[in-house]
N, C-alpha and C positions, 0 to 999 in steps of 0.2 A: 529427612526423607519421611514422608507419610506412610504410615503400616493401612497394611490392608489385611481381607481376613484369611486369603489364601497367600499367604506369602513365603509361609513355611513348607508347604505343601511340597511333595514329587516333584519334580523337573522332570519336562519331557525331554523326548530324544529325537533330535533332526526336526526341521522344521513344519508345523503343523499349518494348512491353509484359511484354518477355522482364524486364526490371528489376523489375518490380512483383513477378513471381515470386523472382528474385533477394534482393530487400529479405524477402520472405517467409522465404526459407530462414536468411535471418542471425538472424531473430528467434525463428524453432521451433529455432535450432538453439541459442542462447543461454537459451531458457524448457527443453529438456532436460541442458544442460549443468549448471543452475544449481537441480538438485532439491532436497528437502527429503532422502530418502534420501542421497545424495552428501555434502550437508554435515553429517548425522552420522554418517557413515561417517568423516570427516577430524578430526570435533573432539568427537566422542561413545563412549567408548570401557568396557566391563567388561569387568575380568579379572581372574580370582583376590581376586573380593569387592571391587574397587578400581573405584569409577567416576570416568573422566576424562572434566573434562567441559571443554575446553581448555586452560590451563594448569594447573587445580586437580585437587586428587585428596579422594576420598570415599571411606572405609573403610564400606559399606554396613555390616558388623557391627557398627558402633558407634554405630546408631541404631534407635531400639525401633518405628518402624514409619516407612515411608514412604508420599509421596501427590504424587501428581503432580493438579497442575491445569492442563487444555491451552485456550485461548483464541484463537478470530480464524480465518483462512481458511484457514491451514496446517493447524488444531487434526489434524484426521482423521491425516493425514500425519506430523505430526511423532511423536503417538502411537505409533503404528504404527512408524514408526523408533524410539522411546525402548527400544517393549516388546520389539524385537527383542533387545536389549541385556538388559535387567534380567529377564525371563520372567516367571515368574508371582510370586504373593503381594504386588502393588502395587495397591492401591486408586486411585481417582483421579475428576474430573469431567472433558469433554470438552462446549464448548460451539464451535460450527461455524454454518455460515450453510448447510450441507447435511447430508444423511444420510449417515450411514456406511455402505460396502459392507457392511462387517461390524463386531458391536461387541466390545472386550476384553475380557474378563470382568472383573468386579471394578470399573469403573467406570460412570459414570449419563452418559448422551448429553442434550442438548439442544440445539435447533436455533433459535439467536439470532437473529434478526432485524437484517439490510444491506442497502440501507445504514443503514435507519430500526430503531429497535430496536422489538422487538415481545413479548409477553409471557411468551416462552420466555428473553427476553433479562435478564428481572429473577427468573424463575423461576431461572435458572443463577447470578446475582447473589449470592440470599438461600440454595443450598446451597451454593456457594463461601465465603460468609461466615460459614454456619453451622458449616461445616468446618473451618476455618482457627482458629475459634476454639478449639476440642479442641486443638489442638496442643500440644506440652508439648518443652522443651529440648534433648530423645534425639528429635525428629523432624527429620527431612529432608524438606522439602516442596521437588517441584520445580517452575517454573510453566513452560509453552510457550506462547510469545507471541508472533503473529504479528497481521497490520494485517489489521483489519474487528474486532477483539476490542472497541472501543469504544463500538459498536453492538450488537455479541453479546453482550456483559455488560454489564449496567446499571441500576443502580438508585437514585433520585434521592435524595441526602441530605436530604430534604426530603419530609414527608407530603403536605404542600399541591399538589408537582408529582405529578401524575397520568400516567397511560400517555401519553393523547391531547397531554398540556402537553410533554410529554419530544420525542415524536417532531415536534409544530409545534417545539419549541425545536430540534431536530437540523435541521430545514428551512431556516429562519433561518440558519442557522449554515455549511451544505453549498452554498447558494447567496447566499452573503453574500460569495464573491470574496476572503476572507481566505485567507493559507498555514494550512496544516493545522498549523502550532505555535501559532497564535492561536486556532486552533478548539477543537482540546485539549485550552489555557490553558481557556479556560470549561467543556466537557467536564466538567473535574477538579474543581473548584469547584464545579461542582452535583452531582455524584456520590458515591455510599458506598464505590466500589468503587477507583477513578482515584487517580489522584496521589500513588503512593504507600500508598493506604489499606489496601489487602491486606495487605500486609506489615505494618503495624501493628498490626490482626486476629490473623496468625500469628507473632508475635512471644511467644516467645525461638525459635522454631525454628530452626537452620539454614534458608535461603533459598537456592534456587539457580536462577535465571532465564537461562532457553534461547533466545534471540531470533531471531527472523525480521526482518528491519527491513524497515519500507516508509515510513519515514522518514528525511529527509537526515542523513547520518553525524555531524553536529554538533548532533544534536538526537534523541540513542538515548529521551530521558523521554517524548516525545511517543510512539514507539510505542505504539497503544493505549491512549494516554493514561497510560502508566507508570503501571501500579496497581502495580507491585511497587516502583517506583521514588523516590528520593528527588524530590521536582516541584522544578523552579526558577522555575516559576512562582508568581506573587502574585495575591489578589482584585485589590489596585490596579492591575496589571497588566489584568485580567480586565474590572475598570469601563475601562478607558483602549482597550480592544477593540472594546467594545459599543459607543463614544460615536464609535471612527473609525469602522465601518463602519455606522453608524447602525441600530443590530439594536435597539436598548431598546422602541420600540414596536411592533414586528414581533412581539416573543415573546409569548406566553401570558399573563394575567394573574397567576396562580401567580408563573410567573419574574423577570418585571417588576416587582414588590414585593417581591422579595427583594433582587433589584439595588438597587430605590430605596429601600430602608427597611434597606442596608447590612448584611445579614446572611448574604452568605456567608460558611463558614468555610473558614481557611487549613488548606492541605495541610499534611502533616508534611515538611521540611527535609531536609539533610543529617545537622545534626547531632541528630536525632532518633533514639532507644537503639533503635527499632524494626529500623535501618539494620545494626547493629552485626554482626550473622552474614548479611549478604544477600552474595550475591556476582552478576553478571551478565554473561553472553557472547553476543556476538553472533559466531553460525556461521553466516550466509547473510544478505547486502544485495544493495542496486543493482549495487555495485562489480562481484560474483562473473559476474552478467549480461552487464555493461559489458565485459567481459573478453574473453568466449566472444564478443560479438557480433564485438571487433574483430577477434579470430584469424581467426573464419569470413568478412568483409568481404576479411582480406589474402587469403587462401587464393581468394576470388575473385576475383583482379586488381584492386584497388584500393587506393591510396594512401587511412589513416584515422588520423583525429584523432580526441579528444574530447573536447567540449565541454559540462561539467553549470553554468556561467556562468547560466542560464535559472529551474535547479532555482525552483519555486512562483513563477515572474514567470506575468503573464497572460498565456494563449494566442498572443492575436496580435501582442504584445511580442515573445516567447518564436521564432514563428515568422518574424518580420523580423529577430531578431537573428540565426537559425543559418542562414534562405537567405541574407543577404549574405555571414555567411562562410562558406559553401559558394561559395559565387558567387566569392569571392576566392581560396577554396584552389584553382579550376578554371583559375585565369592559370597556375596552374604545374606541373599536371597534367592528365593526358587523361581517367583515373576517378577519383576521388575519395568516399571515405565519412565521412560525418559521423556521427560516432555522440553524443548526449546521453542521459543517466538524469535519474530523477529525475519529478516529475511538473508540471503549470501548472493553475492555476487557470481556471475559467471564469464571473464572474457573471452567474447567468439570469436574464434581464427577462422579464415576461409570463411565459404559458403558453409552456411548451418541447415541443417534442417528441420523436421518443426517438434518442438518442447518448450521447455523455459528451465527457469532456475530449479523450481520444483521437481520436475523429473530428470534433471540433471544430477541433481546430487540423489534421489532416490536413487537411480539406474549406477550412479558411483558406488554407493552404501552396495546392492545388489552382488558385485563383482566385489567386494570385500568380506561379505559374509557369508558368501556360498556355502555349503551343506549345514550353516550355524540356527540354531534354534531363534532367530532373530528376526521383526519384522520390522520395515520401517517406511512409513507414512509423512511425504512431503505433502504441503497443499500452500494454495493462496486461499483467503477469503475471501476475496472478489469471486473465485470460479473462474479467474483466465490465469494461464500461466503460459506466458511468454506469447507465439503465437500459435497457440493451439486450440483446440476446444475444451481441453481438460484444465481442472485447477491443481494437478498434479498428480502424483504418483505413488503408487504400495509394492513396496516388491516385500520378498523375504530369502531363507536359504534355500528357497529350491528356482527362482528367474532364473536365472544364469543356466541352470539345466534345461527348465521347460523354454526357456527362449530357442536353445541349440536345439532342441526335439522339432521346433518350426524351422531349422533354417537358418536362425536370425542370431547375429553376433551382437552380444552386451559388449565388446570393447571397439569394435565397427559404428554400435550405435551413438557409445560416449564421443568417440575420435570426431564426429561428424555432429554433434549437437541435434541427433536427429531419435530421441528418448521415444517421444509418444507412439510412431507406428511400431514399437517394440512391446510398450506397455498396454496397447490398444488391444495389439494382436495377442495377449497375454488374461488381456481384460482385467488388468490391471492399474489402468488411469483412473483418476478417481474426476468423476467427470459431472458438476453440479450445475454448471451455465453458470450465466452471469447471477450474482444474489445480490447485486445494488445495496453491497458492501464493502469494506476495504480496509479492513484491519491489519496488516500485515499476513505472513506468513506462519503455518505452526508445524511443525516438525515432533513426531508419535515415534520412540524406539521402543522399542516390547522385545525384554529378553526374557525365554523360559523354557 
């Protein structure tokens, strides 16, 4: 645990509201420290016709055309930093869950559909795929792949699964309480694009994949469900998914006859020739986040650990295991910051209404630490959490009272997944817009 300079100091009493602002600033200050621009500025480099693209080196003159394909919530962003680099004469697609300020010349924009794909999301799909295949041995195809791309791009290996079968099958699946590497897992398996399949498409090309993770570091194939990537996923993996979280009659008719009549097909492997020229770097994760928040946490007098132990455990597992140890690191200290990455699951029962995981487990924490000197700060780095406008939530010891002073029930609001018009009314959402980012989630406890 990192000492800081006020750590021995006084302990306050009862919860102060100045923290709520406090845990704010550790989190704006970690979502600008940890940009898309910054991290190809460090691991994105042309000069003198040589592109580095972290440790590898690319003699662009020794390839008869280049094409970038940019993917997922970053897509606009990371563009935009590539072209800085490369200028002009690069072709490319750009498929985003938003519009672009402004578009690059030379590449085709589409606006994919997140969290539920929609039909710009298979439109981007089928000239991705149509493209990829032109490719020939003297190309360099780059891809930039950040998390929402799985839903922005997609098109069902299967004629039988229809738009409407696709997005019920994404439902099933988004509120099925599974980690996002079991979701994926299925994802990839019913997809033309996932699991590796891109790359198979543009194969003999040179491959060179630019990553954004907003998946846990031990699991880079799940990003956007690794279309460029070798999958280490299996169908029988895939059926042993459906049958723990009971999803088989949830989905579509389409999909559920594919299941039962055993006819998905396997992704391509490691050792599949498609892999042979790929190479993959990850310039920007949770970690880079994780970093900047604890710097900015010491810099404001607090003693900070961190604890990612939770990474895809459920919400309010996830929120009893890090208030007890905050609760324990506080015997030995006066401030104390908890910092975790990473994100938790939430399964919706019934109708929900509007939050996400983020204020989910905030408004959980909330109803735990009532009158407790304790504040705690969920968010996404994207700026959306679940379907809201907010990228999540600040409560401390005193929600739970000022909520009741409105009217408004914190256990009414958890029973119902309906966090943000509680937080809003509280003015307690922490609410940034979209940052055409997508790092995971980061999780701020401040005991003092």
């Amino acid at each position: 645990m990192a000492n800081a300079h006020d750590a021995s100091g006084p302990a306050t009493s009862g919860p102060t509201p100045e923290m709520r602002g406090v845990a704010r600033e550790i989190f704006l200050h970690a979502l600008t420290e940890s940009s898309i621009r910054k991290a190809f500025d460090r691991h994105v480099q042309l000069e003198r016709g040589i592109l580095r693209v972290g440790e590898d080196l690319f003699d662009l003159g020794s390839f008869s055309r280049i094409f970038v394909v940019a993917m997922g919530k970053a897509a606009h962003a990371m563009v935009e930093s590539l072209m800085t680099q490369l200028g002009a004469g690069v072709t490319g697609i750009v498929a985003c869950s938003t519009d672009p300020v402004s578009q690059v010349f030379g590449f085709r924009y589409y606006r994919g559909g997140h969290p539920m794909p929609n039909a710009d999301s298979v439109k981007a799909a089928d000239a991705i795929l149509k493209s990829l295949a032109t490719h020939a041995s003297r190309s360099l195809v780059l891809y930039l792949v950040s998390g929402g791309a799985s839903a922005i791009v997609e098109k069902p290996f299967d004629e039988r699964i229809t738009l409407e079968d696709l997005i019920a099958t994404y439902k099933v699946l988004v509120h099925s309480g599974a980690p996002i590497r079991e979701i994926n897992a299925v994802r990839k398996h019913l997809s033309a694009t996932k699991g590796g399949r891109l790359a198979k498409v543009a194969a003999p090309a040179q491959q060179v994949s630019i990553l954004v993770s907003d998946v846990p570091d031990n699991a880079t194939d799940s990003l956007a469900s690794g279309p460029t990537m070798p999958d280490t996923t299996s169908v029988e993996e895939c059926h042993e998914i459906v049958r723990k979280h009971k999803m088989l009659k949830q989905f579509p008719s389409s999909v559920r006859e594919i299941f039962e009549r055993g006819q998905l097909e396997e992704t391509p492997k490691h050792s599949d020739t498609a892999f042979d020229r790929s190479r993959y770097w990850n310039i920007l994760a949770n970690d880079t986040a994780r970093k900047h928040a604890v710097g900015k946490a010491a810099l404001s007098g607090f003693a900070v650990e961190v604890d990612n132990t939770c990474d895809d455990w459920d919400y309010a597992d996830a929120a009893d295991y890090l208030l007890k140890k905050l609760r324990e690191l506080r015997k030995g200290v006066s401030r104390v910051c908890l910092i975790s990455g990473g994100e938790v699951t939430v399964k919706v029962t019934g109708d929900a209404g509007i939050g996400g995981r983020n204020q989910q487990f905030a408004l959980y924490c909330a109803n735990k630490i009532a009158g407790e000197s304790i504040t705690v700060l969920s968010a996404g780095t994207d700026g959306i959490d679940g379907n809201s406008i907010a990228a999540g939530g600040v409560v401390d010891g005193s929600t739970v009272q000022r909520a009741a002073a409105l009217g408004i029930d914190v256990k009414t609001a958890l029973k119902e997944f309906d966090a943000f018009p509680l937080l809003n009314a509280l003015g307690d959402a922490v609410i940034t817009g979209p940052t055409g980012n997508n790092i995971r989630d980061l999780r701020i406890l401040l005991g003092y």
